[in-house]
C-alpha positions in Angstrom: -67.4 -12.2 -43.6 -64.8 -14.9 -45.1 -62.1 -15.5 -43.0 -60.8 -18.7 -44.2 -58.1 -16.4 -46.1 -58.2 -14.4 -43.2 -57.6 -17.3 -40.8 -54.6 -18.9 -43.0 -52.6 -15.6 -42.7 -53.1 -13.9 -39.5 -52.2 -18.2 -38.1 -49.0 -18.4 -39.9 -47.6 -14.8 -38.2 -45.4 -14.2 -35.5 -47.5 -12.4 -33.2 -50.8 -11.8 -31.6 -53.7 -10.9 -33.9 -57.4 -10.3 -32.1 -60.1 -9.1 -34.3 -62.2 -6.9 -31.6 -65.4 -4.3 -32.1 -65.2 -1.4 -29.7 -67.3 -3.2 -27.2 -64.4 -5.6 -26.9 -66.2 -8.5 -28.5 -63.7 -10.8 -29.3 -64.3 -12.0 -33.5 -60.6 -13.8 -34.0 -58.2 -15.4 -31.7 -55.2 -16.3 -33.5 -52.9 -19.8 -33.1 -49.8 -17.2 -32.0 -52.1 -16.3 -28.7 -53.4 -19.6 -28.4 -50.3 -21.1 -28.0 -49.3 -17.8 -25.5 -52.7 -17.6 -23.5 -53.5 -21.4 -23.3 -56.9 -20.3 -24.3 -58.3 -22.0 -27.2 -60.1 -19.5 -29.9 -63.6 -21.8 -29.5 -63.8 -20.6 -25.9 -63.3 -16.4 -26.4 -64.9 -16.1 -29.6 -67.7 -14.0 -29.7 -66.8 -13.3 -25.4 -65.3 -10.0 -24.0 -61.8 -9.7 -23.6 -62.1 -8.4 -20.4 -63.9 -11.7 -18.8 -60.3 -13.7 -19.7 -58.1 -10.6 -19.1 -59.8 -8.3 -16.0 -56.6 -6.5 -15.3 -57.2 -4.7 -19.2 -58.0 -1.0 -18.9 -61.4 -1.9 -21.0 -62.4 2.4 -21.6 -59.1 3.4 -22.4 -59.3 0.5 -25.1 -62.6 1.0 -26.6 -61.5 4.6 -26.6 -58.2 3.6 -28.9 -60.5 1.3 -30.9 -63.4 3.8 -31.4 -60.8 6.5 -32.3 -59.0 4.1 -35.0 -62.2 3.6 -36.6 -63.3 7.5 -36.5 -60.1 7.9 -37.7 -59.7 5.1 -40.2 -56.3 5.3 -38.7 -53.9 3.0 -37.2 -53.2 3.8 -33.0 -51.1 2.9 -30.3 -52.2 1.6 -27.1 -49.3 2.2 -24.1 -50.4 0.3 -21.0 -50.2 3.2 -17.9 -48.8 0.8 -15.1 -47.7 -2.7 -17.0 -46.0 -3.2 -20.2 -48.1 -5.5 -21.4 -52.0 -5.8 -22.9 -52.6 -9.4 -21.9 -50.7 -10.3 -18.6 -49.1 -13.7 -20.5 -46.8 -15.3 -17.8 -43.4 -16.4 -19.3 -41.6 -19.6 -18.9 -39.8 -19.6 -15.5 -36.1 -18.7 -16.5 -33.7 -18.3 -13.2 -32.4 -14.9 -15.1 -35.2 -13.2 -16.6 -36.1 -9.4 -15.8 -39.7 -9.7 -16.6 -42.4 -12.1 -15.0 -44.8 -11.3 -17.6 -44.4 -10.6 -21.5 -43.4 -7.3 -22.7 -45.6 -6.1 -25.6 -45.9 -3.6 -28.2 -49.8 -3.0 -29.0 -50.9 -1.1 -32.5 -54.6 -0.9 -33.1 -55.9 -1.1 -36.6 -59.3 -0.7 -38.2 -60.4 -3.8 -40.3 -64.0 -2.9 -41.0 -65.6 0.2 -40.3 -69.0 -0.4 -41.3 -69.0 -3.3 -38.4 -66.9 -1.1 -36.3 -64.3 -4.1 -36.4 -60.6 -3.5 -36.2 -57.6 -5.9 -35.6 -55.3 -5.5 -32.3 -52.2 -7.1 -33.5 -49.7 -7.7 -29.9 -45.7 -7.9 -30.9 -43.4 -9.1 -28.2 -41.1 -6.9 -26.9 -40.1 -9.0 -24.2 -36.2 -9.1 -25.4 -35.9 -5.9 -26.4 -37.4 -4.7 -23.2 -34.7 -6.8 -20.7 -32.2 -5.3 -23.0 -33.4 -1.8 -22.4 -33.9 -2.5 -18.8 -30.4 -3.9 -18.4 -28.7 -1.1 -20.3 -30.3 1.3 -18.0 -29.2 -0.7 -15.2 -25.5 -0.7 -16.6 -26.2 3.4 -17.4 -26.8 3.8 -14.0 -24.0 1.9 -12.7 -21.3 3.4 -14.6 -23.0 6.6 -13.5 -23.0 5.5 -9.2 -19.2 4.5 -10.5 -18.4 7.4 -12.2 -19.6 9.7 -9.1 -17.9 7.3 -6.6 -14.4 7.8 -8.9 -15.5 11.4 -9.1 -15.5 11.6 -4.9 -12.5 9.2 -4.6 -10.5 12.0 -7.1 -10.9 14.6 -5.0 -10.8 12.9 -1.5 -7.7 11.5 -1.8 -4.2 13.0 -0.3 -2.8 12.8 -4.0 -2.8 15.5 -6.1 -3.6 13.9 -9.6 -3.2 15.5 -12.8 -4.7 13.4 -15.8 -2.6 14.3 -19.8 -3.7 13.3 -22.9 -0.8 13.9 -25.7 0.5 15.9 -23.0 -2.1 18.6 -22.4 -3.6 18.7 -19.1 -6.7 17.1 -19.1 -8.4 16.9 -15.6 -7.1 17.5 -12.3 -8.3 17.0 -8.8 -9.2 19.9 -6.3 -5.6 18.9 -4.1 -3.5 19.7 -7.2 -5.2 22.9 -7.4 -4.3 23.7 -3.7 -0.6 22.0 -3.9 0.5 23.8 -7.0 -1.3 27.2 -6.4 -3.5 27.6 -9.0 -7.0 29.6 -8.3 -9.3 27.6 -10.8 -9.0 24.2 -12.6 -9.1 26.6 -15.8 -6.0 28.1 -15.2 -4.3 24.6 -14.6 -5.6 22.8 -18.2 -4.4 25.8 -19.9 -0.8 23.9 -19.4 0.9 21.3 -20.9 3.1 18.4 -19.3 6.7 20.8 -20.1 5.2 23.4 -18.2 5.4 21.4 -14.6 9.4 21.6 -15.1 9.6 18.1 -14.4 12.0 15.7 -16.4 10.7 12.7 -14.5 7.1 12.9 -17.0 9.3 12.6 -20.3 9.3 8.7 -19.5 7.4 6.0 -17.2 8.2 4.6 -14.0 8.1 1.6 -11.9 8.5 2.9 -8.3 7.5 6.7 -7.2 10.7 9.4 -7.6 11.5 12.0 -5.0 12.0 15.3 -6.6 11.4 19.1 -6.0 8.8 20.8 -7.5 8.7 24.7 -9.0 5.6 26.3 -8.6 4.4 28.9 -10.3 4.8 31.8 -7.6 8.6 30.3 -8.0 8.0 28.8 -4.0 9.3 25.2 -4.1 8.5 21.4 -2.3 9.8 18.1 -1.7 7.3 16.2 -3.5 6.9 11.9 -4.0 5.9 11.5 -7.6 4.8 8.9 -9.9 3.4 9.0 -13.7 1.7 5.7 -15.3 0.2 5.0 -18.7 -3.8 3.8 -18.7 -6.2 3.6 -20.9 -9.6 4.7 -20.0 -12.6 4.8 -22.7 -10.1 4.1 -25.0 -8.3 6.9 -24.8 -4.4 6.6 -24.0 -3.5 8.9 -20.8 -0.9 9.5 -18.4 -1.6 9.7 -14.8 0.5 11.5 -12.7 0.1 11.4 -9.3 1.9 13.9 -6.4 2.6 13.4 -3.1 3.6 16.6 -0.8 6.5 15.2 2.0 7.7 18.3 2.9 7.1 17.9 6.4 8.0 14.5 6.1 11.5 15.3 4.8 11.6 17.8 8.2 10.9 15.2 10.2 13.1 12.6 8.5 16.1 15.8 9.1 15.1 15.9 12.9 14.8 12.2 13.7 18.3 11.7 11.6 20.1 14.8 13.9 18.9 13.2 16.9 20.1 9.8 16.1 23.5 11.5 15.5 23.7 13.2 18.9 22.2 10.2 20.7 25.4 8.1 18.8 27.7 10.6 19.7 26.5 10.9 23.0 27.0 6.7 23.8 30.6 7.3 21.9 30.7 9.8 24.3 29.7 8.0 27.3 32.7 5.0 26.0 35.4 7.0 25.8 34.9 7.9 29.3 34.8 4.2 29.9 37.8 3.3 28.3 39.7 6.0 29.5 39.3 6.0 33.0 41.4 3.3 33.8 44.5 4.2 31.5 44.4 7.4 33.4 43.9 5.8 36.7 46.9 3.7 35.7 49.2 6.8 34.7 47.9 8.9 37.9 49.0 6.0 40.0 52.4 5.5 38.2 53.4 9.1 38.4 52.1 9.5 42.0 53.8 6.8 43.4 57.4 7.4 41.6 57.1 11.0 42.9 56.6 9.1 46.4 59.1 6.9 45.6 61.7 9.8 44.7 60.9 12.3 47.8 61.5 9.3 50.4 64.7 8.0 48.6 63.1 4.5 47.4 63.5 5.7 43.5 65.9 3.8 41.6 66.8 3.5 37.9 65.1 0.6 37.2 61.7 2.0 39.1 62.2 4.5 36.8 62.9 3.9 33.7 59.5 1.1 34.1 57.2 3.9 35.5 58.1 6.1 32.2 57.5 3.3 30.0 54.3 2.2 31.7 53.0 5.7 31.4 54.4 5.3 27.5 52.5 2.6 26.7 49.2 4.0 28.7 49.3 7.2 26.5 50.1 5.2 23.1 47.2 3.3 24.1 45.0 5.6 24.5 46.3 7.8 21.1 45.4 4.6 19.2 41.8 4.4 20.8 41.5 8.5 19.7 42.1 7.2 16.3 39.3 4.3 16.5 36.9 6.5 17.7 37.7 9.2 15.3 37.5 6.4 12.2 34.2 5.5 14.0 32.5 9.0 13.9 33.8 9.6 10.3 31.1 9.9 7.9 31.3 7.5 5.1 31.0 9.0 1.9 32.0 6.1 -0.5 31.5 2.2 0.2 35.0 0.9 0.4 36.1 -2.8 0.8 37.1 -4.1 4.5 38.1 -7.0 6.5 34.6 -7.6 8.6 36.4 -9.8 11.1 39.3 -6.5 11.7 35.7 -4.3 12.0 34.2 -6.4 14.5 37.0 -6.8 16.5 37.7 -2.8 16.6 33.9 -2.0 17.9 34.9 -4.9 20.4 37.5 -2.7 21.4 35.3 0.7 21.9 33.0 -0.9 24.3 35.5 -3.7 26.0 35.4 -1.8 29.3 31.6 -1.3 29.8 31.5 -5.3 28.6 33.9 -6.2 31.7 32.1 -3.8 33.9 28.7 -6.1 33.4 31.0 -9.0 33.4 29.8 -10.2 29.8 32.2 -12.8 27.8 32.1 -12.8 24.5 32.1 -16.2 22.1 33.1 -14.8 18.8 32.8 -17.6 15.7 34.2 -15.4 12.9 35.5 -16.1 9.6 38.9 -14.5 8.7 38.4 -14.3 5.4 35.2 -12.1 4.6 35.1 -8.8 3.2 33.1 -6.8 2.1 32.6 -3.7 -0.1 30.3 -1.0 1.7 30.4 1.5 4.5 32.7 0.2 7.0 32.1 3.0 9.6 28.2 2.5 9.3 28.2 -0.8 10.3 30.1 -0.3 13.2 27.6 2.3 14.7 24.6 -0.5 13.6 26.8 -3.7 15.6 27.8 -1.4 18.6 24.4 -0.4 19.0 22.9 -3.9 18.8 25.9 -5.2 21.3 24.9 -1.8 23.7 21.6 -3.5 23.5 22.8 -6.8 24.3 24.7 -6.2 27.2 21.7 -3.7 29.2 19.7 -6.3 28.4 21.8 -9.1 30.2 22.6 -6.3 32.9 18.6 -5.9 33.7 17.7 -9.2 33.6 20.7 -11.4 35.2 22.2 -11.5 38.5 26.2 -10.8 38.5 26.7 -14.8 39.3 24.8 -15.1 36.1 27.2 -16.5 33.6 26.9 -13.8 30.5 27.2 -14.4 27.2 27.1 -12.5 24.3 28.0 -15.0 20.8 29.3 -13.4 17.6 29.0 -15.7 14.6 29.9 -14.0 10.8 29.9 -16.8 7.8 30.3 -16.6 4.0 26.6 -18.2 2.0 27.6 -17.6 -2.2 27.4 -13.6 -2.2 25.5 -13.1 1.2 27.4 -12.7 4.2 25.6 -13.1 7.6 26.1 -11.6 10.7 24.3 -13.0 14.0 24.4 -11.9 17.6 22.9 -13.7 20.0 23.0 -13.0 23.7 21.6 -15.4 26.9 19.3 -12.6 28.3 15.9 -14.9 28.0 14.8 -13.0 24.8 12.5 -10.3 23.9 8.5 -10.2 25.0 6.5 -11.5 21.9 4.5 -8.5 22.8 7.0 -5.9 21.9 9.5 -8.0 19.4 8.1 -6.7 16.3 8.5 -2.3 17.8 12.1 -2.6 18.8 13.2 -1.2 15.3 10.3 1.7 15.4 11.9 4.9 15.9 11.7 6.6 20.2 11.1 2.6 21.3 12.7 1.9 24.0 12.1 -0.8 26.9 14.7 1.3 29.3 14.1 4.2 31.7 13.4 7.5 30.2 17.2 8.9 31.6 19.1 5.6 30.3 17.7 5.5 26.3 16.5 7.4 23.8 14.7 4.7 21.6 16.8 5.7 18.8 19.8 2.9 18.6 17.9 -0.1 17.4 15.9 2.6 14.8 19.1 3.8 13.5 20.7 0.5 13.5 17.4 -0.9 11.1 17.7 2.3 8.8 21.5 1.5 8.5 21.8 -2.1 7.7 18.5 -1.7 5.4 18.6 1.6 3.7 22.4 3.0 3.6 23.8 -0.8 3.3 21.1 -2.2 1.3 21.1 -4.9 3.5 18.5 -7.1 6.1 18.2 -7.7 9.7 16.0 -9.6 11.4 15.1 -10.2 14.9 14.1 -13.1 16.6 13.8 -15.2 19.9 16.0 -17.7 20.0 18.4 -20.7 21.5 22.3 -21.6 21.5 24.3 -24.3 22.9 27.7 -22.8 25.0 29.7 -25.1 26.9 27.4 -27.7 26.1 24.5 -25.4 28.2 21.4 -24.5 26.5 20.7 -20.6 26.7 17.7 -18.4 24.9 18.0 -14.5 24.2 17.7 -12.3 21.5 19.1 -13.2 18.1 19.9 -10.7 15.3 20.7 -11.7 12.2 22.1 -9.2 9.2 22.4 -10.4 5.6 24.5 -8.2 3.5 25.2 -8.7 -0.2 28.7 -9.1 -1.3 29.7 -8.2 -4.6 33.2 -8.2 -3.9 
């Protein structure tokens, strides 16, 4: 047999060539394998295959050579367990997939007569890790798609999903919210047939709007509708959020914060009129005295009526105050914050007395400001109310009590602070006082509701901040500590 042709060609190609009879008597070892194996052609020449290489299923490849050669046929030889004929170890590579290389084996009869055929061994190492990692990257996207899948219909959302505004997917909570029996019936429709104008456009925040269904029932729904694209496909995603019985319990909590106000406005006008009454009781009492026992004159008189004048004016113009005060504000209008301070001063100047609490008021004349004036008395009354328990619980009546009003012009913010010397608030508690049903009093004295409705107030009606804090103020060159709160209010005026 010649194989100097032979050996020029099959040592110049890129991949393994063995020329092999069917008792796997090894005839030619080519330079590719020598290079691959480490094992030189001088030393398996004329050996078995399976002496260098015991792993090789040796009867299943005589049976693919010996079939070849019936055959004169090329065949295929798929290793059962590896993926590999010859276990060839590859260089050490900190990513690879593989530890051995990957080979593609076709089996090819050379000479019949000498029952000789040529094994040529391609390298499918590359191709292999790219397979491997695509069906790693398959299955991923597949664990990711069935984790998106569970996450779509776990969440409290209802999601609908349009593409060129026809329904396209929807999750098993839109079903149930809008009333639809099947997810059929639901991608039947198109985006005008939810009846909401909020979808003809995007977003940034979430609406609140009422949704029609189609039994004609109706609900109080959070929405929001965003542009992605997924796959490469443009969609909208609208997502719907049922606050029905949020909105109920919004209505409740708001009708009890207006009874509780009502019921402190309530509880101040019996403060600040039982002295003025005591005072015209007296007066009138005493001038009937006077008159039965012949001590009335002209003079006595003449005072008594104008006392008991200037009691009833008095308390006519503090009818008027609190009827201002309980007047719902239906449109911001510009006032004088130092003329509003000093009229809620004037609701609650009796029960400030009674706890014998002075009042250091730093305020600038000259501020006003364009918003709801009748609002942001309720908000400082309740915080002063506040104030003054907490100086009532915590210091003795030789205590000197302080509460200091400060209100100052930075650009277009104003800010309001009031600061009493009650010690502060517990660190512990400091960040609930603004939760709604808090309350650090006895169950009969609070409701929990003032400071609540004093942070929805200043925050959402006024579109302001407040802030609470612990800290300390110098009065009458004494160092105190209580509770400061601090508003900040924009003025556009």
């Amino acid at each position: 047999m010649k194989t100097n042709k032979f050996d020029v060609i099959c040592n110049t190609v890129d991949n393994g060539i063995i020329l092999i009879n069917k008792n796997l008597e090894v005839k030619f070892w080519n330079r590719w394998l020598e290079i691959r194996t480490g094992i030189n052609s001088k030393n398996i020449i004329n050996k078995n295959l399976k002496d260098f290489f015991p792993q090789i299923d040796d009867k299943k490849l005589t049976r693919k050579i010996t079939t070849a050669l019936k055959l004169n046929s090329s065949t295929f030889y798929t290793p059962q367990i590896s993926k590999f004929l010859l276990n060839i170890e590859l260089s050490k590579v900190a990513d690879k997939v593989f530890n051995e290389m990957q080979q593609s084996i076709t089996i090819t009869p050379y000479d019949i007569e000498n029952e000789l055929a040529i094994v040529y061994i391609y390298d499918t190492t590359i191709l292999s890790e790219i397979n491997y990692k695509l069906k790693e990257i398959k299955e991923e996207v597949e664990e990711k798609n069935e984790e998106l899948k569970l996450l779509f219909d776990t969440t409290m959302e209802a999601i609908i999903v349009f593409k060129d505004n026809k329904i396209k997917d929807c999750n098993q909570i839109a079903l149930d919210l809008l009333n639809f029996t099947s997810k059929e019936s639901l991608l039947k429709k198109d985006i005008h047939d939810l009846n909401l104008d909020i979808l003809e456009k995007n977003h940034t925040k979430p609406i609140e709007t009422t949704i029609v269904r189609e039994d004609k029932s109706s609900f109080k729904a959070l929405v929001n509708i965003k542009n992605a694209t997924i796959k490469s496909q443009s969609l909208r995603i609208l997502t719907i959020i049922d606050i029905t019985d949020i909105k109920r319990k919004e209505n409740l909590l708001s009708e009890q914060t207006k009874l509780a106000a009502m019921g402190e406005m309530l509880g101040n006008i019996a403060h600040q009129w039982r002295q003025p009454l005591n005072i015209i009781s007296i007066t009138s009492s005493s001038t009937k005295l006077k008159k039965e026992i012949g001590l009335l004159t002209d003079k006595m008189l003449i005072d008594a009526l104008k006392l008991i004048s200037e009691t009833t004016e008095h308390l006519s113009n503090t009818i008027d105050v609190f009827k201002d005060f309980l007047k719902e504000d239906k449109e911001k209008y510009l006032f004088n914050l130092t003329q509003n301070i000093n009229n809620n001063i004037s609701l609650i100047e009796t029960i400030l007395n009674e706890n014998h609490i002075r009042l250091d008021l730093n305020l600038d004349n000259d501020i006003y400001i364009y918003n709801f004036a009748n609002e942001f008395s309720q908000a400082l009354i309740n915080i002063l109310h506040n104030a003054s328990d907490a100086i009532d619980s915590k210091l003795k009546e030789s205590d000197l009590r302080i509460i200091k009003i400060t209100t100052k012009q930075i650009n277009d913010e104003v800010i309001i602070e009031i600061i009493d010397n009650a010690g502060g608030i517990d660190k512990e508690i400091i960040n609930k006082i603004f939760e709604p049903y808090f309350t650090t009093k006895h169950k009969y004295q609070g409701t929990g509701l003032g400071l609540y409705m004093t942070h929805k107030i200043i925050q959402t009606s006024m579109k302001g901040k407040i802030f609470v804090c612990n800290d300390k103020f110098i009065f009458e060159d004494q160092e105190y500590q209580g509770a400061l709160f601090r508003i900040t209010l924009k003025n556009n005026t």
